[in-house]
C-alpha positions as CSV (number, residue, x, y, z in Angstrom):
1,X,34.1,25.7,-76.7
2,X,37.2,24.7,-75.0
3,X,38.6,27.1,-72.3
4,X,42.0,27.6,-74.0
5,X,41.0,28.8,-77.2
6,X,40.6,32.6,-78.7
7,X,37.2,33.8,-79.1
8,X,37.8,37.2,-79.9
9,X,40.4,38.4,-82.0
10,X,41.4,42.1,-83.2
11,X,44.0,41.9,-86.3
12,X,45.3,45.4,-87.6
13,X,41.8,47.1,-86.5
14,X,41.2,50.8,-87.3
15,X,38.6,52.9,-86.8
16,X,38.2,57.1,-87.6
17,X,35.6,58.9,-87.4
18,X,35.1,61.0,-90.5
19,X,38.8,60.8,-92.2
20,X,41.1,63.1,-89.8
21,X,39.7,61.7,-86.1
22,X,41.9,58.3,-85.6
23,X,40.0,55.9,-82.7
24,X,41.8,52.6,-82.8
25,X,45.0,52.5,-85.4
26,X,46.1,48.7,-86.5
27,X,45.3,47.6,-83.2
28,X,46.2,43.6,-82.3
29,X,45.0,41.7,-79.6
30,X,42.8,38.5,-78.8
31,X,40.3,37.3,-75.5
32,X,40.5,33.6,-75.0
33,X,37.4,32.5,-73.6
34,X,36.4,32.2,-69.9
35,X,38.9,35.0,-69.7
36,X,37.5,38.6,-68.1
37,X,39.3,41.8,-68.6
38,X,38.8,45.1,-67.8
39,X,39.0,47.7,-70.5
40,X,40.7,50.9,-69.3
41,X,41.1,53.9,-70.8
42,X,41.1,58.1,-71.2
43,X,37.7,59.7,-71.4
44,X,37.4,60.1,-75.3
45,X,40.2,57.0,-76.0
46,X,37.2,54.8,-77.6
47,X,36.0,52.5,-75.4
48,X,32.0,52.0,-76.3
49,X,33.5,52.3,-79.8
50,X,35.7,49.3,-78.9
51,X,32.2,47.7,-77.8
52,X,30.3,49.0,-80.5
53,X,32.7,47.2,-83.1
54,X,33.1,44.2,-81.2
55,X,29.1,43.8,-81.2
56,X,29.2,44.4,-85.4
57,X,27.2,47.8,-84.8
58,X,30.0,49.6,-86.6
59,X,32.3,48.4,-88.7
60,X,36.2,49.3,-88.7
61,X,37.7,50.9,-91.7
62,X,40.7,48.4,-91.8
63,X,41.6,45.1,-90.0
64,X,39.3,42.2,-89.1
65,X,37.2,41.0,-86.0
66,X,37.4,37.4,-85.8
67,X,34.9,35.4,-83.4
68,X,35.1,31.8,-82.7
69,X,33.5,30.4,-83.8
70,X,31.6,32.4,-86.1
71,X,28.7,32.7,-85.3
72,X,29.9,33.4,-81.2
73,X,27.7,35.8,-79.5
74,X,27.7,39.0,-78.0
75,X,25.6,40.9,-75.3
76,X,25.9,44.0,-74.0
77,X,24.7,45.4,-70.6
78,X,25.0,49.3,-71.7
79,X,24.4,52.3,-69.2
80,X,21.3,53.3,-69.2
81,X,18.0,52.0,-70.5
82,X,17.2,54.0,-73.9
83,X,14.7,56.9,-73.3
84,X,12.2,55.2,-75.8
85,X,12.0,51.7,-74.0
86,X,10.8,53.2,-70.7
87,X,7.1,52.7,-71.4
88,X,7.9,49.2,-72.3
89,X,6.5,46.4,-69.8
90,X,9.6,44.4,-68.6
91,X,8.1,41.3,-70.2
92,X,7.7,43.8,-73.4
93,X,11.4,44.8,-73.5
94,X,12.4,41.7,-72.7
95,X,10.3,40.1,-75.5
96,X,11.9,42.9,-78.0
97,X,15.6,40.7,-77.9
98,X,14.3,37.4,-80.0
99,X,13.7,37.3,-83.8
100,X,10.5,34.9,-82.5
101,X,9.7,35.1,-78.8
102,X,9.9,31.7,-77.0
103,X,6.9,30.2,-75.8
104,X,8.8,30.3,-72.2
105,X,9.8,34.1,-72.2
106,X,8.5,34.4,-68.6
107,X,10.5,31.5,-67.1
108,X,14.1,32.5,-69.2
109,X,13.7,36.2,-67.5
110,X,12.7,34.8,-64.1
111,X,16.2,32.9,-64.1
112,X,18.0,35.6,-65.3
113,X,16.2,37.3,-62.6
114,X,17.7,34.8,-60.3
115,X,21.2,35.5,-61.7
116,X,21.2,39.2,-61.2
117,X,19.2,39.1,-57.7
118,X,15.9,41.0,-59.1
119,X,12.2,40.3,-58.2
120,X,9.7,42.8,-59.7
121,X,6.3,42.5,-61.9
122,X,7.1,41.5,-65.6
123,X,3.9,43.6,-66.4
124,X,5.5,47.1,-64.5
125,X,7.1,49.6,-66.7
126,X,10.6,49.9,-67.1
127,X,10.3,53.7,-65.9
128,X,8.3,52.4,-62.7
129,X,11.9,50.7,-61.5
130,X,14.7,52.6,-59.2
131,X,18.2,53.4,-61.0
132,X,19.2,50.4,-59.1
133,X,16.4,48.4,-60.2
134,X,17.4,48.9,-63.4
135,X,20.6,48.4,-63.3
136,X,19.9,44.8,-63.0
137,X,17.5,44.8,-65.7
138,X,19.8,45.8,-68.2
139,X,22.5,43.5,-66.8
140,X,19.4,40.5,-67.1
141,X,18.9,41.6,-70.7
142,X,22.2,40.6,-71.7
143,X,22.4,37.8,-70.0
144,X,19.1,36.7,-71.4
145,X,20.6,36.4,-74.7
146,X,23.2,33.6,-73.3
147,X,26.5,35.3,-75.2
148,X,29.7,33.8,-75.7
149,X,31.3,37.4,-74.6
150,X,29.7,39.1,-72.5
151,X,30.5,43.2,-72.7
152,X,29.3,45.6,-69.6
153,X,29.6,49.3,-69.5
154,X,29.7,50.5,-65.6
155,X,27.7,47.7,-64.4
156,X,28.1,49.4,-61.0
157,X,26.0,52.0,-61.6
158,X,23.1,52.6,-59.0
159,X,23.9,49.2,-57.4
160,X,23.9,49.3,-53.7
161,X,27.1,47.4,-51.6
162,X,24.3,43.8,-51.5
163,X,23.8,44.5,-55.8
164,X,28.0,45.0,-56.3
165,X,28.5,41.9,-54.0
166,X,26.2,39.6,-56.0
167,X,27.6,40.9,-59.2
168,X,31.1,39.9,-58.4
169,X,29.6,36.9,-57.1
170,X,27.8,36.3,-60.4
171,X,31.1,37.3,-62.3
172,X,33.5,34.8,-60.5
173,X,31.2,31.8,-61.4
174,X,30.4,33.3,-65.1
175,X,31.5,30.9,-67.4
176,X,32.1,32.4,-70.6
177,X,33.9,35.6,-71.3
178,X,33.6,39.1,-70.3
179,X,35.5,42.5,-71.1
180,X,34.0,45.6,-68.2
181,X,34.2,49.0,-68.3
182,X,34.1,50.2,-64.7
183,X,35.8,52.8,-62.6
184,X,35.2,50.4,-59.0
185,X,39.0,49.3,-58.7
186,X,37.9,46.7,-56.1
187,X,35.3,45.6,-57.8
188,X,36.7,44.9,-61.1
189,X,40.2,43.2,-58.8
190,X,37.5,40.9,-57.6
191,X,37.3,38.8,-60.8
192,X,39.8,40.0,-63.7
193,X,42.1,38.1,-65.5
194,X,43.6,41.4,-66.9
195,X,43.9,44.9,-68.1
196,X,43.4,46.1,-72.0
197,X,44.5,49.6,-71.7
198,X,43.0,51.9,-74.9
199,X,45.6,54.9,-75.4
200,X,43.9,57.7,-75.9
201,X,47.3,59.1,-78.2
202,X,48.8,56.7,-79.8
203,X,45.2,54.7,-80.4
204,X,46.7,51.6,-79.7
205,X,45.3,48.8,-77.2
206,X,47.9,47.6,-75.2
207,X,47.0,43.9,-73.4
208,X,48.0,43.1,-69.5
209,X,47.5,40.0,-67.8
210,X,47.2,39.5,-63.6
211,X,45.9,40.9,-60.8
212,X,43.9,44.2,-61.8
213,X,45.3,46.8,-58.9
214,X,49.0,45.4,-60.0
215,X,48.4,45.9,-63.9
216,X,47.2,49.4,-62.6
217,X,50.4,50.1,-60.6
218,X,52.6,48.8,-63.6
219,X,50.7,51.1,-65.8
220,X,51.6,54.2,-63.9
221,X,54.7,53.0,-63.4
222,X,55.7,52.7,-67.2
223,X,54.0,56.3,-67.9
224,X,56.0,57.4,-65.1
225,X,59.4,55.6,-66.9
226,X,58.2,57.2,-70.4
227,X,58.2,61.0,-68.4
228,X,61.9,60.5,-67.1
229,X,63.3,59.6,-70.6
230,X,62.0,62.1,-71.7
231,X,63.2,64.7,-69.0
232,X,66.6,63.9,-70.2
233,X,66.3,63.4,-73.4
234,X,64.6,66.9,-73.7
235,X,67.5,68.1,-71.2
236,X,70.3,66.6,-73.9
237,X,68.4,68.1,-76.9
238,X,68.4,71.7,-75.2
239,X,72.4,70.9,-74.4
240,X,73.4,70.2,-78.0
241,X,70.9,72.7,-79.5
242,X,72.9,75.1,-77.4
243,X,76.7,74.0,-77.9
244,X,75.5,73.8,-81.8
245,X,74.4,78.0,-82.0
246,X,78.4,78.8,-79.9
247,X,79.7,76.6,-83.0
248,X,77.8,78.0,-85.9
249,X,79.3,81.6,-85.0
250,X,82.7,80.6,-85.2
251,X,82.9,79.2,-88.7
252,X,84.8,77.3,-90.4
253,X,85.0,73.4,-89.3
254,X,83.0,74.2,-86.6
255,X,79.8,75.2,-88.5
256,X,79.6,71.1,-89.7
257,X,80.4,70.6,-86.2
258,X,77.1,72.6,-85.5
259,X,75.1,70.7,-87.8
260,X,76.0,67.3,-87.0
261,X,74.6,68.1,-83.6
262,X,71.1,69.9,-84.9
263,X,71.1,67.0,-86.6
264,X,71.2,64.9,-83.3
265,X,69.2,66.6,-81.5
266,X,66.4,66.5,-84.7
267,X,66.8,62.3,-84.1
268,X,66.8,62.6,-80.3
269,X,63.3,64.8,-80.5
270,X,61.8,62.3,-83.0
271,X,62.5,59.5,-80.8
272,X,61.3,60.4,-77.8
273,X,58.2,58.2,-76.5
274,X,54.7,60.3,-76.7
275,X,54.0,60.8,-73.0
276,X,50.6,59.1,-71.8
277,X,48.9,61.9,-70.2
278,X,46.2,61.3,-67.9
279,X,42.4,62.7,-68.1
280,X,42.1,66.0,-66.9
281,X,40.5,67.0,-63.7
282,X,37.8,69.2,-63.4
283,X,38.4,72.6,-62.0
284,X,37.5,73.1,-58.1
285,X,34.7,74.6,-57.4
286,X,31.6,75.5,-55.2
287,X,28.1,75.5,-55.4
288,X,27.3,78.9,-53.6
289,X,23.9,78.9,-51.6
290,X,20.6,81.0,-51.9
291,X,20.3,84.3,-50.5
292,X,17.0,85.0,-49.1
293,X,15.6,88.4,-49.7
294,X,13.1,88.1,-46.9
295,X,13.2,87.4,-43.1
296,X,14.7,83.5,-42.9
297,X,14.5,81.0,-40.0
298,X,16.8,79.0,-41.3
299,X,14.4,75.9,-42.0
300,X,14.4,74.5,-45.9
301,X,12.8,71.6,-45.3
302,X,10.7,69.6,-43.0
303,X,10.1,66.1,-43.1
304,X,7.3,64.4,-41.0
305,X,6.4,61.5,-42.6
306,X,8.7,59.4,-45.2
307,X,7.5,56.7,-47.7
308,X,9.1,53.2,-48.3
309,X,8.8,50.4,-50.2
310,X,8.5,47.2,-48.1
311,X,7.6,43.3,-49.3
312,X,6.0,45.1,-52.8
313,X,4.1,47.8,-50.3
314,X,4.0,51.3,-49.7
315,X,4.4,52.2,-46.1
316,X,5.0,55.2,-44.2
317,X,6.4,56.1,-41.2
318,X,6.5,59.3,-39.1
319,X,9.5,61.2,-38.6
320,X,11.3,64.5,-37.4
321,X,13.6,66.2,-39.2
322,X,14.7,69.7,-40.2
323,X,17.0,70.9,-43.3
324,X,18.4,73.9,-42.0
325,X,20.8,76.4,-43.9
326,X,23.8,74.2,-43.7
327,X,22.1,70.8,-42.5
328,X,23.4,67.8,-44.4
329,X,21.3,64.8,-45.2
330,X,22.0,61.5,-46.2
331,X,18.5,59.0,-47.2
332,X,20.0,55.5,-47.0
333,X,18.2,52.0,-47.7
334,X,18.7,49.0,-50.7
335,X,17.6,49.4,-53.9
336,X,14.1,49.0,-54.5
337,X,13.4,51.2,-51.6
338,X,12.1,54.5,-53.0
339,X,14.7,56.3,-52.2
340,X,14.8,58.3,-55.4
341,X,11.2,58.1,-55.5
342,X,11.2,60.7,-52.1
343,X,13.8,62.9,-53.5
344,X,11.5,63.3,-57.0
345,X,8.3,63.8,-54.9
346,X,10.4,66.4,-52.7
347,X,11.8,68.1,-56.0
348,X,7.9,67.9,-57.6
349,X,6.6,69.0,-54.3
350,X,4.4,66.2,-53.8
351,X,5.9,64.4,-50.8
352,X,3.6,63.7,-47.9
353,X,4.5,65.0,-44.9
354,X,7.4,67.5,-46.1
355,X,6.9,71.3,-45.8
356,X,9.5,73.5,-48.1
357,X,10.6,76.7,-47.0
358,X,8.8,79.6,-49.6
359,X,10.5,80.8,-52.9
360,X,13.2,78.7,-51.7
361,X,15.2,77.2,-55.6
362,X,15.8,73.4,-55.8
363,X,19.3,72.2,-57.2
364,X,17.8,68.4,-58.4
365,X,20.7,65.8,-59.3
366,X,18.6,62.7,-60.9
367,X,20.3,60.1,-61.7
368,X,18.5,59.2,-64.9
369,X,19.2,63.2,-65.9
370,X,15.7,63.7,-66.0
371,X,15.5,67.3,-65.2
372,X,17.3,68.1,-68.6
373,X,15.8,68.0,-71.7
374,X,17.8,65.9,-74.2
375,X,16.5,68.1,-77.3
376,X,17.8,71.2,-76.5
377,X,21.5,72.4,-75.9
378,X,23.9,72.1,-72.9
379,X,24.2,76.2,-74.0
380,X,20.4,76.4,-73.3
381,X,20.0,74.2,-70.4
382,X,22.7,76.2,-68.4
383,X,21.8,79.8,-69.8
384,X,17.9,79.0,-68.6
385,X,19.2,78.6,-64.0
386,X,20.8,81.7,-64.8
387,X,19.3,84.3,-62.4
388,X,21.7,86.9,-64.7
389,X,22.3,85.6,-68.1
390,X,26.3,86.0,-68.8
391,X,28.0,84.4,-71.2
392,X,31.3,84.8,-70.1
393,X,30.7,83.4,-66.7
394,X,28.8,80.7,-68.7
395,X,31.6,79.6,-70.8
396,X,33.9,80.1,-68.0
397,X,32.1,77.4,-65.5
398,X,31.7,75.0,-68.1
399,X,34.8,75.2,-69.3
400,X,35.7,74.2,-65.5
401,X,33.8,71.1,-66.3
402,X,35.9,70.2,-69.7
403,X,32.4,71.1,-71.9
404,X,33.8,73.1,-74.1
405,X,32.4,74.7,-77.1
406,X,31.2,71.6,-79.4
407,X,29.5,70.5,-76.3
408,X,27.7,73.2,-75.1
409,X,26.5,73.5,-78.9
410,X,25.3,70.2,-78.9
411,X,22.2,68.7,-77.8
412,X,21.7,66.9,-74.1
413,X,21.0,63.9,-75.9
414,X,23.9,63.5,-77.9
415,X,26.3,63.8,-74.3
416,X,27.8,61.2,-73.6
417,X,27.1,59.8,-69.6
418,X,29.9,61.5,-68.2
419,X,29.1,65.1,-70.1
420,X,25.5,64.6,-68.8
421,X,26.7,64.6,-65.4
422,X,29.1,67.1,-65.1
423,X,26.5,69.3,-67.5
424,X,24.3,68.4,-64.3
425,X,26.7,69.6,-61.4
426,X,27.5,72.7,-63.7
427,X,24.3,73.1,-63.8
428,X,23.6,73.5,-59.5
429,X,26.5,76.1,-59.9
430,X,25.0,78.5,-61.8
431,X,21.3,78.1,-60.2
432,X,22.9,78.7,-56.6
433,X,20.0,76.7,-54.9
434,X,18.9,76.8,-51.1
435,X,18.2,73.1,-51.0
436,X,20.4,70.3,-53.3
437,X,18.9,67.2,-54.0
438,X,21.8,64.8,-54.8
439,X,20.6,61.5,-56.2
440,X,23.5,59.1,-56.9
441,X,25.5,62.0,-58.0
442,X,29.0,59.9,-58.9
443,X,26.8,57.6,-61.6
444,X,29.0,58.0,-64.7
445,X,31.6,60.5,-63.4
446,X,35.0,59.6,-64.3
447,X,36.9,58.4,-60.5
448,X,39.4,61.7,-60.8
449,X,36.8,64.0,-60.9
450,X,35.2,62.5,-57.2
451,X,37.2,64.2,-55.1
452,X,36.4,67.9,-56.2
453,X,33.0,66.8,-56.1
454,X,32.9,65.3,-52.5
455,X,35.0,68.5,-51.5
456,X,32.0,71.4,-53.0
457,X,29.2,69.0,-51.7
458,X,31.3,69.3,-48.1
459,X,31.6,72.9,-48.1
460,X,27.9,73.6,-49.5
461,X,26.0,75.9,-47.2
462,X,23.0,75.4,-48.2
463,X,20.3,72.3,-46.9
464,X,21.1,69.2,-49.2
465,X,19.8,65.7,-48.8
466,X,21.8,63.2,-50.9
467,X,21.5,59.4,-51.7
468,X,24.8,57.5,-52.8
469,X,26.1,53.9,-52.3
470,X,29.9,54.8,-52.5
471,X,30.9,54.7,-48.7
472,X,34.5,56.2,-49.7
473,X,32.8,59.1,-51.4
474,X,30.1,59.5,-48.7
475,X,33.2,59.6,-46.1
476,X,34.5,62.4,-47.6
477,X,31.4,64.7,-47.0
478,X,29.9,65.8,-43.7
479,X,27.0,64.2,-42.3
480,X,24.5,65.5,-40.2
481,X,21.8,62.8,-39.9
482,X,20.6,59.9,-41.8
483,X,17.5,58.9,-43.1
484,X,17.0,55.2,-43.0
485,X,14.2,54.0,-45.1
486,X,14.7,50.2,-43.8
């Protein structure tokens, strides 16, 4: 396929769900191949409906997707591995993308193995692997299916700062074509062409070539150009609208006078541009602390002895540290380590060597959401930490983390990422734990809700021990000690 030429094409493309919610309206634009762009948008504007339509998995109710040539192909390296694969083998799963599997399965996975920088047992279970771990699994099970476009939905999840670096590596020397979601500005400046922003108003995909942190600036800089216009056209509209009611009380000529300028101001209001507002932030907030109702030392946990993962071994080593009331961990290492591992078996209460404080409650962030259960409500989930079940205050905090209503009503399972996680932190608020166990706890949260969420963990007063590979969003939390599991 020569480097010049389209391989994806979008002509007049829309998509509702049900009749009255528009997703994509007549939307135009084409992805010459070699090309990498990354797709930006609103929560909500449509993106893994973008994906899900460019992969033939739904179909759009007007418009044509044209590949070149026909019979192109597409991979996708979603999220998160689906709950039902997890007892799959890795060979299994990997087995599971061919109509026939090849007689060489094993050597096609160990080189894209060797692509993503994985090693690990093709007879483990996919549940047996670390977030990060998997991470590169699901990026290897794309790739395994050699597309012509290659889609990725936060690829950046769970990787540590080695697994980010390889992937841009790997993305600079990929040869074919690929469109990422991601929220990692430096990561996605690293390697993309361009910018196809997905409006979350006007449904329209607007296409931007260059460097990615420039297309971002010029972005902001035309919403910013679309607010001023309409400062003074709204300004001009109130002007006339007011010199038009003084006319229309002095009769006469003057009352045509009047109406020529309602009539204006009618055209002025129609023609002003549909500001592009952003996502919303989440509320600020805090997590508030247990009280003990007995006589406390101040120790939540101990830890003399810590587990790793070293060479395909499990080793230990001895240590000395104390989670007090206000002591702030953070358990660093590479992926593969155990890190979460620890923070399950300190959650489960099956870590060697650690000694909890009694009755003390456990506020557990897992990364793969594991402490909810997908079948029942967000409603339910939250109403159950409740030490005293009220609704209003229910609402109230989840209304702080944009769950509405329809969300709360619907199941865990049918959340997307981002309403899992902030279902999660929303969660730790109303359980008001004594120790918070924070395992990568910015996977899938939307970059303008970071802040608020670095802020609370920061002024927590409870013990917390917390795992994360974002340095910036570490930085903005105090640290008391480190864990090193190296």
């Amino acid at each position: 396929m020569a480097n010049d030429s389209v391989v994806l094409r979008l002509d007049g493309v829309t998509y509702k769900y049900g009749e009255s919610k528009t997703i994509l309206d007549e939307v135009d634009f084409s992805v010459r191949n070699s090309s990498k762009f990354a797709l930006m948008g609103q929560n909500g504007a449509g993106k893994t409906t973008l994906f899900s339509l460019i992969l033939g998995e739904l179909k759009p109710k007007e418009g044509k997707i044209f590949l070149t040539p026909e019979d192109a192909t597409v991979g996708i390296a979603k999220q998160v591995i689906p709950q039902e694969c997890m007892d799959l083998t890795v060979r299994e799963w990997f087995a599971g993308t061919f109509v026939e599997v090849p007689y060489n399965l094993d050597k096609q996975i160990a080189d894209v193995f060797e692509a993503v920088n994985l090693k690990t047992d093709l007879d483990k279970k996919l549940s047996e692997h670390s977030g990060g771990q998997q991470a590169r699994l699901l990026l290897s099970y794309a790739l395994i299916q050699s597309p012509d476009i290659l889609l990725l939905d936060e690829p950046t999840n769970n990787l540590d700062q080695e697994g980010i670096e390889h992937l841009t590596g790997f993305l600079m020397m990929y040869d074919k074509t690929a469109i990422v979601i991601s929220h990692d500005a430096e990561f996605l400046n690293a390697f993309t062409d361009g910018v196809l922003y997905l409006d979350v108003f006007n449904h329209k995909i607007e296409q931007y070539r260059g460097n990615y942190l420039n297309v971002v600036e010029e972005i902001e800089g035309r919403i910013e150009r679309e607010r001023m216009l309409n400062a003074r056209a709204e300004a001009e509209i109130k002007r006339k609208m007011a010199q038009s009611g003084k006319f229309a009380h002095k009769g006469g000529k003057l009352r045509s006078v009047a109406k020529t300028m309602r009539e204006r101001a009618d055209e002025m209001r129609e023609s002003m541009v549909e500001v592009r507002r952003e996502d919303k932030t989440i509320r600020e907030f805090e997590i508030p602390s247990q009280e003990f109702d007995f006589e406390f030392n101040g120790k939540i946990l101990e830890l003399s002895k810590i587990g790793a993962i070293r060479d395909g071994q499990y080793v230990t080593k001895a240590i000395d540290v104390v989670l007090r009331r206000g002591s702030h961990v953070l358990l660093a290492g590479p992926n593969g380590i155990g890190k979460s591992t620890l923070l399950r078996r300190i959650f489960n209460q099956t870590a060697e060597g650690a000694i909890l404080c009694r009755d003390v409650r456990m506020g557990y962030y897992s990364q793969d959401f594991s402490t909810l259960n997908f079948g029942r409500t967000a409603y339910d989930i939250l109403l159950e930490v409740m030490k005293e079940q009220d609704e209003q205050v229910l609402r109230s905090t989840a209304a702080g983390f944009l769950l509405d209503g329809k969300a709360l009503a619907s199941e865990v399972g049918g959340l997307s990422e981002g309403q899992k996680g902030l279902l999660s932190i929303a969660r730790l608020v109303l359980m008001e734990p004594g120790l918070l166990i924070l395992d990568e706890p910015t996977n899938h949260i939307n970059f303008r809700h970071l802040p608020v969420l670095a802020q609370a963990f920061n002024s927590y007063q409870g013990a917390m021990i917390m795992v994360s590979h974002i340095p910036d969003f570490v930085s903005q939390i105090r640290i008391d000690e480190i864990i090193d599991l190296t």
